[in-house]
VMD Tcl script that draws the C-alpha trace (Angstrom):
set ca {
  {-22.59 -4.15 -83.02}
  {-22.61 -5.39 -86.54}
  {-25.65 -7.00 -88.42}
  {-27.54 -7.38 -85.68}
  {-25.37 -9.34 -83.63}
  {-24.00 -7.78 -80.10}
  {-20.33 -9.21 -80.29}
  {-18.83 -9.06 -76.78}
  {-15.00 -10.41 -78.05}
  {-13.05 -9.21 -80.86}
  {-11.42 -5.44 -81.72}
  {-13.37 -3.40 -84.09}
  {-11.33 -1.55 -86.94}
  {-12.33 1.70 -86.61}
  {-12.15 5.57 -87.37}
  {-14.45 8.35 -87.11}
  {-14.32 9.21 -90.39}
  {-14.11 6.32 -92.23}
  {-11.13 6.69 -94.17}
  {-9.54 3.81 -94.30}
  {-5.38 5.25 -93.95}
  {-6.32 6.96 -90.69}
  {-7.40 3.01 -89.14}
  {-4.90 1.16 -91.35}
  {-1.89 3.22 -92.25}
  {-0.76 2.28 -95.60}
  {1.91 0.42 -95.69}
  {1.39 -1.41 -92.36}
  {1.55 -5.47 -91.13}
  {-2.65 -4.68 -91.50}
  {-2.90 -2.96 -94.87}
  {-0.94 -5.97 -96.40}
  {-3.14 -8.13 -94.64}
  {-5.59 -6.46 -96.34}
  {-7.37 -5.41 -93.18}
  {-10.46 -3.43 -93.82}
  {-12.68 -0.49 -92.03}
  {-15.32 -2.22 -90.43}
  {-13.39 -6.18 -90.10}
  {-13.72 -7.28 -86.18}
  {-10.68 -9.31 -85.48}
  {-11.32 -11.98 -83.35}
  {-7.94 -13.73 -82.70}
  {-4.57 -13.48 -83.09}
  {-2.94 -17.32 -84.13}
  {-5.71 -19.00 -81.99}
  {-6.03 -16.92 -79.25}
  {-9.08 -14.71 -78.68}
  {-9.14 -11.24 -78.55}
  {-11.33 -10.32 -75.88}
  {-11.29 -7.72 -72.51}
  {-8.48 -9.55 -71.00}
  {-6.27 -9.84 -73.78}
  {-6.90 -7.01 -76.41}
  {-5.58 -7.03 -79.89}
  {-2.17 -4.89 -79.19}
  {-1.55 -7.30 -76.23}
  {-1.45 -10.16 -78.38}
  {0.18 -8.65 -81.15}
  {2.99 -7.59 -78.63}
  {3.51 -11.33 -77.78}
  {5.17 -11.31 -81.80}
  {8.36 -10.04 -83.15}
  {9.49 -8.15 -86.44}
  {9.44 -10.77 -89.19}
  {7.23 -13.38 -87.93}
  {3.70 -14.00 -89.63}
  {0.64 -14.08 -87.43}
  {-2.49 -15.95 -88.65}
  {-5.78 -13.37 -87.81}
  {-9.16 -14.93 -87.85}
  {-11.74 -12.19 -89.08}
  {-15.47 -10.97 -89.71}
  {-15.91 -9.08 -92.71}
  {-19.22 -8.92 -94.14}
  {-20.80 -11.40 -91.81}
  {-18.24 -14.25 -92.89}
  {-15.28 -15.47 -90.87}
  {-12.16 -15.34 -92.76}
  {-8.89 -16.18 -92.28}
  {-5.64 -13.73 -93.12}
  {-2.03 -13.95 -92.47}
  {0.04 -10.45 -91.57}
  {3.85 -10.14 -91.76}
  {4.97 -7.82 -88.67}
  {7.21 -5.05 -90.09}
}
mol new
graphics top color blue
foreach p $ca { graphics top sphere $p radius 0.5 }
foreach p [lrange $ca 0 end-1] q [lrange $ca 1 end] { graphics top cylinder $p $q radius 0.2 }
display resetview
């Protein structure tokens, strides 16, 4: 649930207690990114990240090296943001 909109796709970045190197670990593919507390990712290089394929799924389909494109919402705007997998 963000901004009044149910969203029934998409994988919620998340942590109890909002601090931001316990949901991206500093350092990481997604703190490079820039990935933020609070960004829904909704696909990994096209493909959507919903119940039947979740975000690690996807992810998993990548090696070491390569750069995955990651289509977000971050303060009710879709953006677009490219990861390096380390």
């Amino acid at each position: 649930y963000l901004a009044g909109n149910n969203f029934d796709r998409g994988a919620l970045v998340f942590t109890p207690g909002g601090q931001q190197g316990l949901a991206v670990i500093v350092g990481s593919s997604a703190d490079k990114a820039g990935i933020k507390i609070g960004d829904i990712i909704l696909s990994v290089n096209g493909e959507e990240v919903n119940p039947d394929q979740n975000l690690a799924y996807l992810i998993s389909k990548y090696h070491p090296g390569d750069t995955i494109s990651l289509k977000i919402i971050r303060d009710e705007k879709e953006i677009e943001v490219k990861a390096a997998l380390n």
